[in-house]
C-alpha positions as CSV (number, residue, x, y, z in Angstrom):
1,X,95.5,82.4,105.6
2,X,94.2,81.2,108.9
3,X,91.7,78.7,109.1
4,X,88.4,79.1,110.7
5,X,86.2,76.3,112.1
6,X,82.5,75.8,113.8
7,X,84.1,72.9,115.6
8,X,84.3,73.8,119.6
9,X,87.9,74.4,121.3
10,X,88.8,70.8,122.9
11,X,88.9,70.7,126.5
12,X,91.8,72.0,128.4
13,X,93.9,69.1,129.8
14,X,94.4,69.3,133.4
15,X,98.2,69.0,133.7
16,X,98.2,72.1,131.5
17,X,96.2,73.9,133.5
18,X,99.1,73.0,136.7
19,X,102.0,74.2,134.4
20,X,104.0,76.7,136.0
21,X,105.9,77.0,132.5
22,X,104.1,76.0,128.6
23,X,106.6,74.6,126.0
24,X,105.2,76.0,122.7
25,X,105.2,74.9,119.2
26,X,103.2,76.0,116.0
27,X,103.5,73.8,112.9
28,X,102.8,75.6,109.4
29,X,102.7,75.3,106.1
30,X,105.6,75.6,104.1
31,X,107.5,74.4,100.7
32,X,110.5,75.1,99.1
33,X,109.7,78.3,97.8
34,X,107.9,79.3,100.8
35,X,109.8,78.6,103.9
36,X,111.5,80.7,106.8
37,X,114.6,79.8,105.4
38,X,113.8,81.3,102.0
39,X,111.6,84.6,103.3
40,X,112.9,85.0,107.1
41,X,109.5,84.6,109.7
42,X,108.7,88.0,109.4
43,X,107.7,87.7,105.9
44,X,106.7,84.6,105.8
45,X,104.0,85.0,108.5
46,X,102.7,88.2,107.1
47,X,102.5,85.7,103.2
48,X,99.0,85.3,102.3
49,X,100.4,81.3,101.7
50,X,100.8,81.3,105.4
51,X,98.8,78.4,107.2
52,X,99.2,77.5,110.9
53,X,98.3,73.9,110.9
54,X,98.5,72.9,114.8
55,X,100.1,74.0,117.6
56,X,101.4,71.7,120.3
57,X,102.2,72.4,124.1
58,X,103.9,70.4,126.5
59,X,105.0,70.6,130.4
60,X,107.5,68.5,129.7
61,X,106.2,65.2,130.6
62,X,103.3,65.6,128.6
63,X,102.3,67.1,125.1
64,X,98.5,68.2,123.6
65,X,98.2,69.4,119.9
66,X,95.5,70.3,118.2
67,X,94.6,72.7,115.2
68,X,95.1,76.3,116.6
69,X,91.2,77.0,115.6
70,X,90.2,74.1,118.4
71,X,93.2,74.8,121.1
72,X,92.2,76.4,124.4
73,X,94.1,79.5,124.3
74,X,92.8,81.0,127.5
75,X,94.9,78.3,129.4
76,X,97.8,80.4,128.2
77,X,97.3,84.0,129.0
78,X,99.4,85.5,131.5
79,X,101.3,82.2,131.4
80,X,105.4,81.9,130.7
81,X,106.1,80.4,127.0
82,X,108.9,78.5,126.1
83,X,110.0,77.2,122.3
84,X,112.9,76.9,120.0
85,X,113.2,79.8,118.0
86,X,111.0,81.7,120.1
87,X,111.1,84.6,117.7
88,X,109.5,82.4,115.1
89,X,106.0,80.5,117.5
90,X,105.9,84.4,118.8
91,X,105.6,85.8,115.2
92,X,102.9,82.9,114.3
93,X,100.9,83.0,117.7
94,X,100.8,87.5,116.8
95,X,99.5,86.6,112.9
96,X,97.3,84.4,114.4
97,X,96.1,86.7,116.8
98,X,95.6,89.6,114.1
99,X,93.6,86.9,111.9
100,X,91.1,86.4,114.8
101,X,92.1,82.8,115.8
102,X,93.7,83.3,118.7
103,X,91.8,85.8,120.9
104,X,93.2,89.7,121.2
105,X,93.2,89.6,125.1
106,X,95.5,86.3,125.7
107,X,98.8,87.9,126.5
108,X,101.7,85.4,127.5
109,X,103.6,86.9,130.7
110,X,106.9,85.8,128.6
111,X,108.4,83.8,125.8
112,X,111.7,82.4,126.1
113,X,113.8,81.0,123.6
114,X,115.7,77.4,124.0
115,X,117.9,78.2,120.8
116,X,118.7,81.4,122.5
117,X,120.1,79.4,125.6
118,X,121.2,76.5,123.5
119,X,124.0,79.7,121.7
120,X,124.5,80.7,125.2
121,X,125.7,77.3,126.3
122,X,127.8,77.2,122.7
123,X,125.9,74.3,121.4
124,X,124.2,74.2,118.1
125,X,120.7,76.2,117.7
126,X,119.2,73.6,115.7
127,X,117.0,71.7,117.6
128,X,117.8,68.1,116.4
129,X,121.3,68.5,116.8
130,X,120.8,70.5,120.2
131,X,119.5,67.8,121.5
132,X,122.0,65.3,120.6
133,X,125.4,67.5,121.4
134,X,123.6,68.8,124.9
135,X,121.2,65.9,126.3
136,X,122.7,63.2,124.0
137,X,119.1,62.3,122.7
138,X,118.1,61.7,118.9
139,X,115.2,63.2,117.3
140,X,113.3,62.1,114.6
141,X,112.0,64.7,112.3
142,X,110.9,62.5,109.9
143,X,106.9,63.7,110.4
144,X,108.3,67.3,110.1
145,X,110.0,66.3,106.4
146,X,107.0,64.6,105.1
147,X,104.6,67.7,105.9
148,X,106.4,69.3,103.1
C-alpha cells in the first residue's frame, strides 16, 4: 500500500542538490508478524501490508526526511545511493516506483551497500553495532522501536 497525497513535493534543499554521493534510508511499516526479519524484503515489499512511511537522505553532514509522496525524487536520478542494507531501500524505492510514488524515469547511477563494506571490513552488519565496533559511536534506535 503506498500512500498518495495532493500535498506538493517539498522543496529540494540545496546541499542536496551539491551532493556528489546521497545516503539513503526508507522507513516502513512493520510488526511482528510482518517484518523483513519474519518474510525476507522481497516478500515483504511485494505484501499488500507494505507502507513506506518516510524516507530520509543525508550528505553526511546533513539529513532531510519527508513522506516519500512529498520528497523531491528528481534530485536523485542519475545520482550514486548509499544505505545499509542497500538490497532492502533498493527493493522499497522499486515497490514504490511500480506503485506510482516515485516516478518511472528516476534511475540512481548506483546503490552501494554500507553493510556490505561493514562484512568486508569483518565488522558486524548491523548498523547500531557497526557503528560502535568501527567508528566507536552509539546509536539510539529508540524512535525506530517505538514505530512498531
Amino acid at each position: 500500500m503506498s500512500s498518495t497525497s495532493c500535498l506538493p513535493e517539498v522543496a529540494v534543499p540545496a546541499w542536496l542538490e551539491a551532493a556528489p554521493v546521497v545516503a539513503i534510508d526508507f522507513e516502513t511499516y512493520y510488526s511482528a508478524q510482518y517484518s523483513v526479519q519474519v518474510m525476507g524484503y522481497t516478500q515483504y515489499v511485494e505484501d499488500p501490508r507494505f507502507h513506506a512511511e518516510l524516507v530520509a537522505v543525508s550528505d553526511g553532514e546533513q539529513a532531510f526526511a519527508v513522506p516519500p509522496d512529498r520528497f523531491p525524487w528528481a534530485v536523485l536520478h542519475g545520482r550514486p545511493l548509499v544505505a545499509h542494507n542497500a538490497a532492502f531501500d533498493r527493493a522499497v524505492f522499486l515497490r514504490l516506483q511500480r506503485s506510482g510514488a516515485i516516478p518511472a524515469e528516476i534511475v540512481p547511477a548506483s546503490w552501494d551497500d554500507t553493510a556490505a563494506l561493514c562484512a568486508y571490513l569483518a565488522g558486524p552488519r548491523a548498523l547500531d553495532e557497526a557503528a560502535s565496533v568501527l567508528l566507536g559511536l552509539t546509536l539510539d534506535k529508540g524512535v525506530r522501536a517505538r514505530m512498531r
